[in-house]
C-alpha positions as CSV (number, residue, x, y, z in Angstrom):
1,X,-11.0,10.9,-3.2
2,X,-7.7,12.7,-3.0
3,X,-6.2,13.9,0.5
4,X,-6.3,17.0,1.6
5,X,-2.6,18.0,3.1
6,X,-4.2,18.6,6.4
7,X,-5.1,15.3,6.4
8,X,-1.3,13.8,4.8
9,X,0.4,16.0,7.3
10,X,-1.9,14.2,10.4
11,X,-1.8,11.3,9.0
12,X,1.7,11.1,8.6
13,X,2.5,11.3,4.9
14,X,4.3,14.3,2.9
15,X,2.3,17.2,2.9
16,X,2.8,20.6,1.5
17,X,3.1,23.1,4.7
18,X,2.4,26.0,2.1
19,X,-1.2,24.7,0.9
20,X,-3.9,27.9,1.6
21,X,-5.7,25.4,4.3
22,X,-2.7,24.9,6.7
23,X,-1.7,28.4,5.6
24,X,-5.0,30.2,7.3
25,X,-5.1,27.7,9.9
26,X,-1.1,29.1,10.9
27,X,-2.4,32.1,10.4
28,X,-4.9,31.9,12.9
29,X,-2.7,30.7,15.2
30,X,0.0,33.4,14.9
31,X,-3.1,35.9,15.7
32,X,-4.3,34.2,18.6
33,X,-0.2,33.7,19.8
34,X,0.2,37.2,19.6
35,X,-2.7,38.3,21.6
36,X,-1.6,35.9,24.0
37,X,1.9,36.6,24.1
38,X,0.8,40.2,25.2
39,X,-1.0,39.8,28.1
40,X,-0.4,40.6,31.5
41,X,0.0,38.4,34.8
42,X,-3.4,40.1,35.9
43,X,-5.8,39.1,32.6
44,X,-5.6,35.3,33.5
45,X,-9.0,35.0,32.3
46,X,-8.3,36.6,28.9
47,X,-5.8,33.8,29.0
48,X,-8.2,31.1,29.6
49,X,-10.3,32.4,26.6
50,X,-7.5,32.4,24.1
51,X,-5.8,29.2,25.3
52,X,-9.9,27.5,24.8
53,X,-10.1,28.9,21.1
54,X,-6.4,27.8,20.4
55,X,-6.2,24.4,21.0
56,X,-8.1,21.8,19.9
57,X,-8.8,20.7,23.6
58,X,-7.6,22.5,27.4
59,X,-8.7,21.2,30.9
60,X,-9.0,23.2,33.7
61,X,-6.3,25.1,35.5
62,X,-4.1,25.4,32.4
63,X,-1.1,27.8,32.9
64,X,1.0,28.9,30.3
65,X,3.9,31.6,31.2
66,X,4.2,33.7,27.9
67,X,5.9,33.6,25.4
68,X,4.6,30.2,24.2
69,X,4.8,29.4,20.1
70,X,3.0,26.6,18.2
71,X,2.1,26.0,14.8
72,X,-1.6,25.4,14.5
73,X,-2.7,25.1,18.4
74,X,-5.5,22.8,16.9
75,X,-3.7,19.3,17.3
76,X,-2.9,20.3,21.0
77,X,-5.0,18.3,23.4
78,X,-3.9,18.7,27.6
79,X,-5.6,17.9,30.1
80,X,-6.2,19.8,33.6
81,X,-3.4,21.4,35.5
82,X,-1.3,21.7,32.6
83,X,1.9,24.3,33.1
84,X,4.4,25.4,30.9
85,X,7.1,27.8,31.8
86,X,8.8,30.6,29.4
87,X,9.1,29.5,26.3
88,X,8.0,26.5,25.5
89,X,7.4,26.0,21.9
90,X,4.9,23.0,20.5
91,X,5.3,22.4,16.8
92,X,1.8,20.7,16.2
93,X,1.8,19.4,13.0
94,X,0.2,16.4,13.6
95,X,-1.5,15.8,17.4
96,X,0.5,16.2,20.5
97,X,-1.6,14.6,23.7
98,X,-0.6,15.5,27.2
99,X,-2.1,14.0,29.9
100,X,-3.0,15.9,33.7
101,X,-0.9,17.5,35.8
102,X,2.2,17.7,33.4
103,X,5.0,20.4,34.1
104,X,7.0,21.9,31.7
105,X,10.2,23.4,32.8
106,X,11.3,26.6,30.4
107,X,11.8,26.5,27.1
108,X,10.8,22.9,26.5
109,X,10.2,22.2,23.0
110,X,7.7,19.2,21.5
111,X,8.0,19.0,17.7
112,X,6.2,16.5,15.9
113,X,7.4,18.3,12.3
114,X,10.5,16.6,10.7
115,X,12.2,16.9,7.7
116,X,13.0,13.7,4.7
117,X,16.3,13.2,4.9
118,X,16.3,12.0,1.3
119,X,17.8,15.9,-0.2
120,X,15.8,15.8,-3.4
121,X,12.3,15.2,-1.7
122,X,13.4,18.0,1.0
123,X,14.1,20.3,-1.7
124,X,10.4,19.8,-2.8
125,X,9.4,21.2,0.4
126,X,7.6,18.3,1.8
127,X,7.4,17.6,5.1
128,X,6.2,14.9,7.1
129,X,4.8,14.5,11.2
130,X,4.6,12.3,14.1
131,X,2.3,12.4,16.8
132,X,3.4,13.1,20.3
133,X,2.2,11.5,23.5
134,X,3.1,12.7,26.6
135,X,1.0,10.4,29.8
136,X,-0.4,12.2,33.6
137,X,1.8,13.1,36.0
138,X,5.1,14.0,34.3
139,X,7.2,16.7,34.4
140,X,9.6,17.6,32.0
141,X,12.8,19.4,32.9
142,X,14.1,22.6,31.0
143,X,15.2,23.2,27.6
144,X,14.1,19.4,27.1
145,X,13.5,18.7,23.6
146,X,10.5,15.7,22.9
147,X,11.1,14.4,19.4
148,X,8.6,13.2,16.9
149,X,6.4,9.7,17.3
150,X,7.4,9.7,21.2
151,X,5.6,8.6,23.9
152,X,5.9,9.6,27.6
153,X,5.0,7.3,29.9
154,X,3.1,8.4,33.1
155,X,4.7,9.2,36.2
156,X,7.5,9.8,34.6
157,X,10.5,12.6,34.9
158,X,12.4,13.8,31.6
159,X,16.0,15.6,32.9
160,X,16.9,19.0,31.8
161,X,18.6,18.9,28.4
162,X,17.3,15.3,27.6
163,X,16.9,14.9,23.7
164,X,13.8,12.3,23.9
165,X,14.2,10.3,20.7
166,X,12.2,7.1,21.6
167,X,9.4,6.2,24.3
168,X,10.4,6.2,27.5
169,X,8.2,4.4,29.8
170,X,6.0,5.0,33.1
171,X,7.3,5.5,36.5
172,X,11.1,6.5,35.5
173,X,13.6,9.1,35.3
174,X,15.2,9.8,32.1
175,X,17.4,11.7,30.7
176,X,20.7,12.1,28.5
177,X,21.2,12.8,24.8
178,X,20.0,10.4,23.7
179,X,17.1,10.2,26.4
180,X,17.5,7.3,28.4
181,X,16.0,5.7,31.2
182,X,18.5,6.4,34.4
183,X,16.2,5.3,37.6
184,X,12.8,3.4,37.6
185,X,10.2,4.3,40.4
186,X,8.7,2.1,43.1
């Protein structure tokens, strides 16, 4: 049996970002963004609700400063105590995992969509994805930018700026373009 491209695209193969499934499913998201994006410091619980039918998983005490983007909301599993400042922007085209008690300066961006670099399979409009992982207890500085297939150790501190191209392990604080590992922690 034949793939669907929801399952190439999280499975890390070409996929067609146009097919009608990924289509409704962006869709769906952009409606639920939207409403989001619109409220109001005081309808915190109306932010609870949309956050719990947006992504695929939410923990307690999740915070999200509007405006916050993402592609499908769906592949985005956090944990409790998540927060995430202006901005931030989560291109979930295959999963993106963060742990507890993760911090997201504003305007931090996680994309796990890429492009071929090969021009004639580009031009076909295929795209391919990497899944993110991002461990407990990090925080991640602003305007950071968390590049497919990484992993984020726990513990850990990403510098404003950083350009995380590779894992960076637990207990450290990285940063630089390229991301690199500057201090380790006792």
């Amino acid at each position: 049996m034949e793939k669907t491209e929801k399952q190439k695209m999280l499975a890390g193969e070409l996929y067609l970002p146009e097919d009608p499934e990924l289509a409704a499913e962006n869709k769906r998201a952009s409606r639920l963004l939207r409403s989001y994006n619109s409220t109001t410091e005081e309808q915190q619980e109306q932010r609870q609700q949309i956050l719990q039918e947006l992504f695929g998983k939410i923990g307690q005490k999740a915070f999200i400063v509007p405006p916050f983007h993402c592609d499908y909301g769906s592949n985005i599993f956090a944990g409790d105590k998540l927060y995430m400042n202006y901005g931030c922007v989560i291109l979930d085209c295959n999963t993106v995992h963060i742990g507890e008690n993760v911090l997201c300066a504003p305007y931090v961006q996680i994309y796990t969509a890429y492009h071929p670099t090969e021009p004639e399979i580009r031009l076909c409009g295929r795209e391919l994805a990497a899944p993110i992982n991002i461990g407990n207890n990090v925080w991640i500085g602003g305007s950071a930018i968390i590049c497919p297939g990484v992993t984020i150790g726990d513990n850990t501190t990403i510098g404003a700026g950083s350009v995380v191209v590779k894992d960076i392990p637990k207990n450290v604080v990285a940063a630089g373009n390229p991301c690199r590992v500057i201090r380790y922690l006792s």
